[in-house]
C-alpha positions in Angstrom: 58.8 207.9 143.2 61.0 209.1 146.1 60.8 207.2 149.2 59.7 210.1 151.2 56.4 210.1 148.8 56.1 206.6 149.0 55.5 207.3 152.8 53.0 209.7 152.5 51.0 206.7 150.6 51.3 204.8 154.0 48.2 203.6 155.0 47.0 206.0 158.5 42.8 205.8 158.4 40.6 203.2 158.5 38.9 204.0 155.0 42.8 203.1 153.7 43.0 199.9 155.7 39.4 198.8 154.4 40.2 199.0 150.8 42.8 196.3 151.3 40.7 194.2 154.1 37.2 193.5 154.7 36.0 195.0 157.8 33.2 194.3 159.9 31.5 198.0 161.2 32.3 196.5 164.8 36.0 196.5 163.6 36.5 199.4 162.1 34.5 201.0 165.4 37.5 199.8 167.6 39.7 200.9 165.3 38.5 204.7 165.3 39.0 204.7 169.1 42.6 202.6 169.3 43.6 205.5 166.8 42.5 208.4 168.2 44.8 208.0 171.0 47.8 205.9 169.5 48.0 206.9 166.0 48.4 204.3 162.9 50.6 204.5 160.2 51.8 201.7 158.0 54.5 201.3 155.2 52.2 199.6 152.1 55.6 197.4 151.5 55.0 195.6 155.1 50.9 195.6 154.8 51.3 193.2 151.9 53.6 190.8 154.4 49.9 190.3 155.9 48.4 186.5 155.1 45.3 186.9 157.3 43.5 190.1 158.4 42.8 188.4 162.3 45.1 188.9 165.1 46.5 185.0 164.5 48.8 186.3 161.7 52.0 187.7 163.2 52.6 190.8 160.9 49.0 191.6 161.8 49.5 191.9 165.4 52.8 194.2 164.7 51.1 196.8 162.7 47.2 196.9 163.0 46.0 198.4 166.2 44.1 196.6 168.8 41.4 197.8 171.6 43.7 196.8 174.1 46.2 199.4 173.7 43.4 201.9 175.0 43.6 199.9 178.7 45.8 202.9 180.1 45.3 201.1 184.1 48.7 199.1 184.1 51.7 199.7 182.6 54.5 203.2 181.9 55.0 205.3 179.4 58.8 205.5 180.4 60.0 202.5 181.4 63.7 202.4 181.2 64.2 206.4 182.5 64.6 207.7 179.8 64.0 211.5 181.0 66.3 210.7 183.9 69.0 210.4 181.5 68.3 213.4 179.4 70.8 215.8 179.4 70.3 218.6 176.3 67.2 218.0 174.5 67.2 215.0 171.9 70.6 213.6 173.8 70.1 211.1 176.8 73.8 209.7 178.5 72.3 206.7 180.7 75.7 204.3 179.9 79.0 205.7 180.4 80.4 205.1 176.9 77.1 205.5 174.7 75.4 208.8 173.8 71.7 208.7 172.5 70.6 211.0 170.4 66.9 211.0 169.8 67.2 212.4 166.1 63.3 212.4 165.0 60.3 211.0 166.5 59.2 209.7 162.5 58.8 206.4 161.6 58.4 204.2 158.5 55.6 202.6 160.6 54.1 202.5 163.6 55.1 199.4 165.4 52.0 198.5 168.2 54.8 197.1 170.6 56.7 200.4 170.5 58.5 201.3 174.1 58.2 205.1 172.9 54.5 205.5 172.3 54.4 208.4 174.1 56.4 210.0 171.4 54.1 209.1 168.8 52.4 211.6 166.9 52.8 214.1 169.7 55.2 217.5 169.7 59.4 217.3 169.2 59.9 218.0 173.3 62.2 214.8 173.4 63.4 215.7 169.3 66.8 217.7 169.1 66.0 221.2 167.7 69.8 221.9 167.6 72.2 219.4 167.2 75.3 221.8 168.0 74.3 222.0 172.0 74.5 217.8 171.0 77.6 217.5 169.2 79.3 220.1 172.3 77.9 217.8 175.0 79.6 214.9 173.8 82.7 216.3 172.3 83.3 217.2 175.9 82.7 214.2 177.7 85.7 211.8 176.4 84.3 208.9 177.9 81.7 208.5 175.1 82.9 206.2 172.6 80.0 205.6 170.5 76.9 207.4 169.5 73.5 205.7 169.2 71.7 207.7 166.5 68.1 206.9 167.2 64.3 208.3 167.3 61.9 207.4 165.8 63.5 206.0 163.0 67.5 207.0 162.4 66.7 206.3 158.9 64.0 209.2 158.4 66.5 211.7 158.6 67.4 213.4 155.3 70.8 211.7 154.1 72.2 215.6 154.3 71.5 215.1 158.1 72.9 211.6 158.3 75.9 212.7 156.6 76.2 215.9 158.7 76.2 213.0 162.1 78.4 211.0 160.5 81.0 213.9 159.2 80.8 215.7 162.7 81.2 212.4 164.3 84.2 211.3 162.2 86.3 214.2 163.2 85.9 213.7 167.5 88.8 211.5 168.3 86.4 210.2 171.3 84.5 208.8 169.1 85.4 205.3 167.7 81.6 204.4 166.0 78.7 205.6 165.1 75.0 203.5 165.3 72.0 204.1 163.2 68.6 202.6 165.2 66.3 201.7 161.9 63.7 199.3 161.6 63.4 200.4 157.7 65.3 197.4 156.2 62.4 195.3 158.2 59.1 198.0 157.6 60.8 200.2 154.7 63.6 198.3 152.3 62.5 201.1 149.4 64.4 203.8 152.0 67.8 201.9 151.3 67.6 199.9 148.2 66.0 202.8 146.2 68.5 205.4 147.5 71.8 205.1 145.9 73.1 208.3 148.0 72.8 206.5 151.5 74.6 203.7 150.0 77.3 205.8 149.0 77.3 207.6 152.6 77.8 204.5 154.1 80.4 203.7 152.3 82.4 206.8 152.2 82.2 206.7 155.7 82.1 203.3 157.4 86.5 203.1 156.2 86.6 206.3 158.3 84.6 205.4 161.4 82.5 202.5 162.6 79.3 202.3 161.3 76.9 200.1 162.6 73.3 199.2 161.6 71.0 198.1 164.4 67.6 196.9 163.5 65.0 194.9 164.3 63.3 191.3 162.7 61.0 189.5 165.1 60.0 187.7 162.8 60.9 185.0 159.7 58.3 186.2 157.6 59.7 189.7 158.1 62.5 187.9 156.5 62.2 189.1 152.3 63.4 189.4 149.2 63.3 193.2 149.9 64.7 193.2 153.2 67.4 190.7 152.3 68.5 192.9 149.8 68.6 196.0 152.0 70.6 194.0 154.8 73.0 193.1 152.1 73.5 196.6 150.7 74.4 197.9 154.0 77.0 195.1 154.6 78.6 195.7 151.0 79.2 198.9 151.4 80.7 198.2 154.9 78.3 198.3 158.1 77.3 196.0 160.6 74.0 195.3 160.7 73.0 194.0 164.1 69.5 193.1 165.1 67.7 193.2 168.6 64.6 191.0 168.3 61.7 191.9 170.7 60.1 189.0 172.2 56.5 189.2 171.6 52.9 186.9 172.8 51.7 186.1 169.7 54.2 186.6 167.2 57.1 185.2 168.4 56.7 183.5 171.3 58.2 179.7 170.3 60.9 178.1 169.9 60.5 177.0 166.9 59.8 181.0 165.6 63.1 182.1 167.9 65.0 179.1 166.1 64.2 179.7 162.5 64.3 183.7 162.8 67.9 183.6 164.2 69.0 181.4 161.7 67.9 183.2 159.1 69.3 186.1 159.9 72.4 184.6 160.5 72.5 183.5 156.9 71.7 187.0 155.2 74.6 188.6 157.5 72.7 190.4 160.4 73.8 189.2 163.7 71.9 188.4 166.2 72.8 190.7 168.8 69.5 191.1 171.9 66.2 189.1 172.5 64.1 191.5 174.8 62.6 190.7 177.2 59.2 193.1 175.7 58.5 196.1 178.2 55.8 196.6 180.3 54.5 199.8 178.4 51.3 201.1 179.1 48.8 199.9 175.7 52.0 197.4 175.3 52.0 195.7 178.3 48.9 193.8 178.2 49.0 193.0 174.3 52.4 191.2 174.2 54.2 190.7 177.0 55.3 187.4 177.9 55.9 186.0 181.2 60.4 185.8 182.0 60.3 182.0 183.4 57.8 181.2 180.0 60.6 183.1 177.8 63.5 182.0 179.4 62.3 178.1 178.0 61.3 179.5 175.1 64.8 180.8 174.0 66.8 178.0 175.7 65.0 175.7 173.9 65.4 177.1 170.5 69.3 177.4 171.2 69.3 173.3 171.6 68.9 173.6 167.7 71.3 176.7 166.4 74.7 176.9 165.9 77.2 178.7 167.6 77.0 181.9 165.2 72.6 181.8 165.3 73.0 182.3 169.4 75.5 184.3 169.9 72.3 186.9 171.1 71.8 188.1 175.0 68.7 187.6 176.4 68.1 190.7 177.7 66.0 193.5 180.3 66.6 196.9 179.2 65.4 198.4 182.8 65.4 201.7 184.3 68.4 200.4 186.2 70.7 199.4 183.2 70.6 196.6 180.5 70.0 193.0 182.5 70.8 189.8 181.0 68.7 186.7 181.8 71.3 184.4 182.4 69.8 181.9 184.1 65.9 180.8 185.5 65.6 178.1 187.1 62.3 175.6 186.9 61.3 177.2 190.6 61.8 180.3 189.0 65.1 181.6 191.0 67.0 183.1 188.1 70.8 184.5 188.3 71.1 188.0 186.4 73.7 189.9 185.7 74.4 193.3 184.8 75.4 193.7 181.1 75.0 198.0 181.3 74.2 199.5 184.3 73.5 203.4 184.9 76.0 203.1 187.8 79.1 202.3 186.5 80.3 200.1 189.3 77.2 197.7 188.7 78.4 196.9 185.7 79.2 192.8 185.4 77.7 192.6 188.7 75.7 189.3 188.9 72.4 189.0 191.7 69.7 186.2 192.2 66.1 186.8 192.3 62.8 184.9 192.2 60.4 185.3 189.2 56.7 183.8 189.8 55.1 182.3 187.0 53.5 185.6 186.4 56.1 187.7 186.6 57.0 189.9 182.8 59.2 192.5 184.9 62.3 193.6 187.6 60.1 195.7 189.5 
């Protein structure tokens, strides 16, 4: 079986869901409305990663949908500026040096705690419909360096389309690597260890131009056989495979979790590269945010335990403004930040204090 007919066995109603958990009729009600507005869809690889069907287990909270998500009263849709940044459609240029191209809006799954769940399920406005007006922008604009191939899910492209990115992107002199945004070696492994041709595109290519994998574990128990396997068959055949963890209430949110995910990953050979700060997304917001003075301890203290190459990571605010790192909060909650990306150019390293209450999840 292909892996695109694996995912049309992904598991989308809650008549699917029930015939691998029992459901009370209350649950399933509150299901039925959570989906009507924010759809569900789940790989059955990462639906078996689930110990216990209650919102205690981690993988639970990451894929099944909660009633919360339908509190639309706080929270954005956008929340880093994304349409501010648009400039053909599919291609945002927010950073000076990175182009992002928004390449699908599919996924291998439906992640509860996505920052682009206003893409989900609805029309391709944000999708690039022709990827020549995208390759002209950036051939044009020498400052780009690198391209952040992203969606959705880079990885649900057809691997004639990858290859067409990566050969087009070879041949700009501008360009110096290429990124693939996938969360299928953590939701989806089948998509790269059952597809011999994307593991000869990656290496054909990676000798020619940088290719670098950029995924996401939040998680040690997302931490498999399967998705080992697909981490290492990327790195074999020449990418770097990078992850961004997204720090979540309820999933992740210890030092203990932090300290034993990073490690991990260290030892499989993806490197931790960002903890987010989560964002305050409306249906996200309330679910899994976690306050910055709270998450600030929580990651210093599980860097007391790891080595130098299990925190190399940035703490980090991906806001409207630019990418903010978290450099410092003090116990009174004064924090130093810094400016790691900035939409402005000239704001870029520039370091500023501010005061975080206890409360506080956000730089508003």
């Amino acid at each position: 079986m292909s892996w695109k007919n694996e995912l049309k066995n992904n598991i989308t109603t809650v008549e699917e869901l029930e015939k691998s958990f029992a459901m009370t009729e209350e649950q399933k009600k509150n299901l039925e409305q959570v989906i009507n507005t924010w759809p569900m869809s789940i790989s059955r690889y990462y639906l078996s990663l689930i110990q216990k069907y209650d919102s205690s287990d981690p993988i639970f909270r990451m894929c099944i949908p909660d009633e919360v998500e339908t509190d639309s009263t706080s929270g954005m849709l956008d929340t880093s500026g994304e349409k501010e940044s648009t400039r053909e459609e599919g291609l945002q240029h927010k950073y000076e040096r990175t182009a992002l191209v928004l390449s699908t809006q599919s996924c291998a799954m439906y992640c509860r705690h996505c920052f682009r769940k206003r893409l989900v399920g609805l029309s391709d406005a944000e999708i690039a419909a022709n990827d020549r007006k995208l390759f002209q922008y950036i051939g044009e604009h020498p400052e780009i360096t690198n391209v952040l191939i992203s969606g959705g899910d880079a990885f649900l492209n057809s691997n004639e389309r990858i290859e067409n990115y990566l050969r087009v992107f070879t041949k700009m002199p501008n360009v110096k690597l290429v990124r693939f945004g996938t969360r299928t070696p953590v939701t989806f492994p089948q998509r790269i260890n059952e597809d011999p041709e994307l593991q000869s595109l990656i290496k054909e290519y990676s000798p020619k131009v940088g290719v670098h994998i950029v995924t996401q574990f939040n998680h040690p128990m997302e931490i498999t056989e399967e998705s080992v396997k697909a981490v290492r068959s990327l790195t074999q055949n020449g990418a770097v495979v990078s992850n961004q963890t997204v720090l979540l209430r309820n999933v992740n949110d210890k030092p203990e979790t932090i300290e034993e995910l990073m490690r991990g990953l260290t030892s499989v050979g993806a490197v931790p590269y960002y903890v987010f700060q989560c964002r305050p997304v409306t249906g996200v917001k309330q679910q899994f945010q976690v306050p910055i003075r709270e998450s600030y301890r929580i990651i210093e203290e599980a860097k007391k335990h790891l080595d130098g190459l299990s925190k190399r990571f940035r703490y980090i605010m991906s806001h409207k403004t630019g990418k903010i790192e978290i450099f410092h909060v003090a116990e009174n909650g004064d924090a130093i930040l810094k400016y790691h990306q900035a939409r402005d150019p000239q704001d870029i390293g520039r370091v500023f204090t501010h005061h975080f209450n206890e409360e506080d999840c956000w730089l508003d």
